[in-house]
FIRODREN-598529 format. One line per 10 residues: number of its first residue (from 0); their letters; for each residue x, y, z of C-alpha. Coordinates in pm, 1 decimal. Example, Ala and Ser with C-alpha at 12.3 -4.5 7.8 and 13.67 -1.06 7.14 Angstrom:
BEGIN
0) AS) 1230.0,-450.0,780.0 | 1367.0,-106.0,714.0
//
This chain:
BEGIN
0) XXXXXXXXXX) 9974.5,-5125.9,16494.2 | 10321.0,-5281.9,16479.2 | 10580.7,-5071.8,16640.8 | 10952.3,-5006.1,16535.8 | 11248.5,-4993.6,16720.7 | 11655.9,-4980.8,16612.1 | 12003.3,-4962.2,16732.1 | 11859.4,-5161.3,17066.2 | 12215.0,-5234.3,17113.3 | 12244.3,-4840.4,17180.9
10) XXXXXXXXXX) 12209.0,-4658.3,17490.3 | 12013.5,-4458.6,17232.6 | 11808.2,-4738.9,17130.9 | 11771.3,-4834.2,17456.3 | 11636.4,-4505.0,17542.0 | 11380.5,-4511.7,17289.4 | 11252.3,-4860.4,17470.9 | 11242.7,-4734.0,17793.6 | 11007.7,-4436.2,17672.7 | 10797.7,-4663.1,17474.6
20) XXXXXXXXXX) 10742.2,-4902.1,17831.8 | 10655.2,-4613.0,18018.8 | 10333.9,-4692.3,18214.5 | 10350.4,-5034.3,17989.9 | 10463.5,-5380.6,18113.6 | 10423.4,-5586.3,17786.6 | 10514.6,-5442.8,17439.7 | 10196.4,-5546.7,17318.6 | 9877.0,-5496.1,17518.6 | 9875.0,-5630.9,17885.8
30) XXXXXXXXXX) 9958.4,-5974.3,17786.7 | 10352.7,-6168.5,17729.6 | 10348.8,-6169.8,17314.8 | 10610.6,-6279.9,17065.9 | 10685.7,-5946.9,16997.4 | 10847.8,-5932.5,17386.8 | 11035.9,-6209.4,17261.6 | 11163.0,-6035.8,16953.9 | 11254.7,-5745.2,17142.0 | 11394.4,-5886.2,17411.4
40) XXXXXXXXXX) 11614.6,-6105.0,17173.9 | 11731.2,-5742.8,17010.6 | 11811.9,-5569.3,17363.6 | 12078.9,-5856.9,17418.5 | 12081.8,-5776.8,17794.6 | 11957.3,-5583.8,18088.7 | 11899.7,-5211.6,18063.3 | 12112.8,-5055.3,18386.9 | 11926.4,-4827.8,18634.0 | 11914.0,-4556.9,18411.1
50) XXXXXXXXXX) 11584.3,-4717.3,18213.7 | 11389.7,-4822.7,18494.9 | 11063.0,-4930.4,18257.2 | 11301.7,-5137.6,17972.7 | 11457.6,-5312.6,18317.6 | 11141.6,-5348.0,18471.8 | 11018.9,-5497.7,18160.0 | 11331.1,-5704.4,18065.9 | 11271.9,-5880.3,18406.5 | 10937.2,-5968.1,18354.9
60) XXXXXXXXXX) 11043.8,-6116.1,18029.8 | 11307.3,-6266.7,18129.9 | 11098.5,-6472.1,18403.0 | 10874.2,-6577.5,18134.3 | 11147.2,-6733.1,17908.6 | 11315.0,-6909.5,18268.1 | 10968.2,-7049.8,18327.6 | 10991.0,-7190.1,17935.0 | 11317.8,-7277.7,17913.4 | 11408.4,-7438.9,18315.5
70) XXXXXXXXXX) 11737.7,-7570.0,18159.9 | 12040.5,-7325.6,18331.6 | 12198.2,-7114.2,18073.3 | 12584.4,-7036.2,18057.4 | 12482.5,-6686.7,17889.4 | 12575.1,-6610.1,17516.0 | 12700.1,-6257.6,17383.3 | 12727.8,-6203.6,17026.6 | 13023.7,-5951.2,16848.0 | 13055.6,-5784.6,16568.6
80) XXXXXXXXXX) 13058.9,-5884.7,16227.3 | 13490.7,-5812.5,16166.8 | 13545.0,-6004.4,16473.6 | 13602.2,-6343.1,16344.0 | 13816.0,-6187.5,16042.1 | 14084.8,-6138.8,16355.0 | 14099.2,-6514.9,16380.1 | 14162.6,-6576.0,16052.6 | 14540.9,-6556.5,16071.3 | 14549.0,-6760.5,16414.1
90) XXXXXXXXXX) 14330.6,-7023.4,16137.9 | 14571.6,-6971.6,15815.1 | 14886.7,-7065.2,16080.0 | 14702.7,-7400.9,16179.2 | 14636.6,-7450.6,15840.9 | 15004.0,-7384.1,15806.1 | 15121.4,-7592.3,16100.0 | 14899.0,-7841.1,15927.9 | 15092.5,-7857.6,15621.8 | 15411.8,-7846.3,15818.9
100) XXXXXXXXXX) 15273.8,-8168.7,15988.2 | 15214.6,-8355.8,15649.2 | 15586.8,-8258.6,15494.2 | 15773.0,-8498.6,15638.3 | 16134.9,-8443.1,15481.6 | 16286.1,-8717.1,15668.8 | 16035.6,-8972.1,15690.6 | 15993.7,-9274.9,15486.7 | 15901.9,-9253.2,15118.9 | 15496.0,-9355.6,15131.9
110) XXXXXXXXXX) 15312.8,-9555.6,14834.7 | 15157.1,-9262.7,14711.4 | 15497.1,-9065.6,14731.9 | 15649.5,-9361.5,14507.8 | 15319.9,-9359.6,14217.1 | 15381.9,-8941.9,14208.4 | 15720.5,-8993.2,14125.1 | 15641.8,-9254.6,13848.6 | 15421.3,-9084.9,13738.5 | 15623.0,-8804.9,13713.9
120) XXXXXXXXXX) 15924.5,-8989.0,13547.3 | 15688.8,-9149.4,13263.0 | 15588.6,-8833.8,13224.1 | 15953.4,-8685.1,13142.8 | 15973.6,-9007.3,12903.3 | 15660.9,-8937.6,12713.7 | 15792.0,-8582.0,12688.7 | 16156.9,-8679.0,12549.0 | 15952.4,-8895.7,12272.5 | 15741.4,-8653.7,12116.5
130) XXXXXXXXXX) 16019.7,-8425.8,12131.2 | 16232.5,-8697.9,11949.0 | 16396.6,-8605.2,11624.4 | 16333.1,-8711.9,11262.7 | 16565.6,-8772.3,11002.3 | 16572.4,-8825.0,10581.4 | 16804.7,-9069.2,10467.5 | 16897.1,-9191.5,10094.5 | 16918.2,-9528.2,10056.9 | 17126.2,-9704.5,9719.8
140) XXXXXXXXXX) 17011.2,-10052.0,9712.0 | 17231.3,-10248.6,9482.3 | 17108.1,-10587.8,9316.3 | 17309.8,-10898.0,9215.3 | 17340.6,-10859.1,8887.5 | 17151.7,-10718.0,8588.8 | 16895.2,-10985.2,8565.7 | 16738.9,-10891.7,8915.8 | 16391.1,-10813.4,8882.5 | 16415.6,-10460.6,9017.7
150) XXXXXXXXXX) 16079.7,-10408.8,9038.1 | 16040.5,-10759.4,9315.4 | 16352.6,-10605.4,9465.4 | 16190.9,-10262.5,9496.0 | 15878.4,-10441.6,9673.3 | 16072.5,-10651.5,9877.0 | 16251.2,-10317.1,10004.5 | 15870.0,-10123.2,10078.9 | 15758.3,-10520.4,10257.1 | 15941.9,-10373.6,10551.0
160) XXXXXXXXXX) 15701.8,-10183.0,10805.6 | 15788.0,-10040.8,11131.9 | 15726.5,-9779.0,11384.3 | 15868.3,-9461.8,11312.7 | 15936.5,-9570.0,10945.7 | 15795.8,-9420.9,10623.4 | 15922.1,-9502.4,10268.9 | 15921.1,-9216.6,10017.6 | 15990.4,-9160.6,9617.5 | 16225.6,-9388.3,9446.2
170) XXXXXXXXXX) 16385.4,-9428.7,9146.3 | 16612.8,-9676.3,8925.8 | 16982.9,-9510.4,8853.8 | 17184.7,-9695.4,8597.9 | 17551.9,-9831.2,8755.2 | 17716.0,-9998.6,8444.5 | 17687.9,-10332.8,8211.1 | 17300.4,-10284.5,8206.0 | 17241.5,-10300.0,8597.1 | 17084.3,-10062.6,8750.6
180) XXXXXXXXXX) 17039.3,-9978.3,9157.5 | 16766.4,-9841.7,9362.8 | 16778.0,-9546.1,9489.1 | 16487.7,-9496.2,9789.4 | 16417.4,-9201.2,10024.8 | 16309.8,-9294.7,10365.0 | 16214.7,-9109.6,10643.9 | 16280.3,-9219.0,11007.7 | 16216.6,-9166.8,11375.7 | 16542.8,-9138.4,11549.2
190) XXXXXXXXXX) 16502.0,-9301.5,11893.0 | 16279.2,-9565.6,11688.8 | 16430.0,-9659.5,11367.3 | 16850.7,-9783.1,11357.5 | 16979.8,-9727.1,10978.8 | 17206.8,-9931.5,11052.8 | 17007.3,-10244.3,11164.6 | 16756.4,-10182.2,10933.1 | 17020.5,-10293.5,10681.4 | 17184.9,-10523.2,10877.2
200) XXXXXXXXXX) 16927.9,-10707.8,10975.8 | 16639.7,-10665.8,10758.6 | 16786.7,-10578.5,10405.3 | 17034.3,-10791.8,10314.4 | 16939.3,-11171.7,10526.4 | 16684.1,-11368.8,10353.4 | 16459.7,-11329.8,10252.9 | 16538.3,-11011.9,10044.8 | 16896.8,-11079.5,9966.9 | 16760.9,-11284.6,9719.2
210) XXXXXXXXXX) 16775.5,-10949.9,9519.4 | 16946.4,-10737.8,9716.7 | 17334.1,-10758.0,9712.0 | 17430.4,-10469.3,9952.3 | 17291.2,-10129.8,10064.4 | 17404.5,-9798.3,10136.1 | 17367.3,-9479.3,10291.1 | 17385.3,-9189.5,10038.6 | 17258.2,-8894.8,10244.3 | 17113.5,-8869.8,10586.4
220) XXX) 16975.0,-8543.9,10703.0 | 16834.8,-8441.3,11061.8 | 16436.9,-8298.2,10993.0
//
């Protein structure tokens, strides 16, 4: 019938042993069992004078275990659960001293200190060009004289594709003596798109200034 014992680590636990081993020197029948070795394991360490049978029997077990284990023990003791918690700060200030080590505000700038900041910096200029403004600008696009095909000229204007550059509606506004101009709405990335070099260098050198005479800006309008 298996027998159950608590609070070993008790002088009231340890009372209850010492009862239990009276006229006993096993806790099991007359023969060294595992359950010795259980108990013994839960007692921790000798009973004092005051429980001669759970001292008599811890000796007698502890002879047993010697004879089984002839390598010389340095003796363990075991604490309570919250006792590690109490070196946790002594662990979070290495931790900290740790860090401390690895900042190094004097030191030489490492490779990996050099891609961060790259990284970072590309970062900033990916940023700046979403955040880059759009603007709508007006275009008058005059021809040469009233026998320009207006609609080539038109076509020659819309052949011009870039980044950040979107044509929009246009229409034909009469100027005088039968010629008329094209008037086109565009709409442009700032940091992308220069009005002014679009004109300068796109609109009026050939091959477009074959129809196109001169250009210029009617309205321009941050978006």
């Amino acid at each position: 019938m298996a027998v159950t014992f608590s609070d070993l680590h008790t002088e009231e636990g340890i009372k209850s042993l010492d009862q239990f081993l009276s006229g006993k020197t096993y806790i099991s029948g007359d023969l060294f069992t595992k359950d010795d070795i259980k108990v013994y394991a839960a007692v921790g360490e000798k009973p004092g004078d005051s429980f001669p049978n759970a001292s008599k029997w811890y000796d007698v077990v502890s002879s047993h275990v010697a004879s089984s284990f002839p390598g010389k023990a340095e003796g363990v003791r075991f604490s309570a659960v919250a006792a590690p918690a109490a070196a946790a700060p002594a662990k979070a200030a290495a931790t900290a001293e740790e860090d401390d080590d690895d900042l190094d505000l004097f030191g030489d700038e490492t490779e990996e200190d050099k891609k961060v900041a790259e990284e970072r910096e590309a970062a900033k200029k990916s940023t700046k060009k979403k955040e880059s403004g759009k603007s709508s600008v007006l275009l008058d696009v005059k021809p040469w004289d009233d026998e320009t095909d207006m609609k080539k000229l038109e076509e020659a204007v819309r052949s011009i594709e870039m980044p950040g550059l979107l044509w929009g509606a246009s229409k034909l506004v009469p100027v005088g003596y039968g010629i008329k101009k094209l008037q086109i709405m565009m709409t442009i990335v700032d940091d992308l798109v220069s009005v002014d070099t679009l004109v300068e260098e796109q609109l009026t050198v050939e091959p477009r200034n074959e129809y196109i005479q001169s250009c210029d800006i009617v309205a321009f309008n941050k978006i």
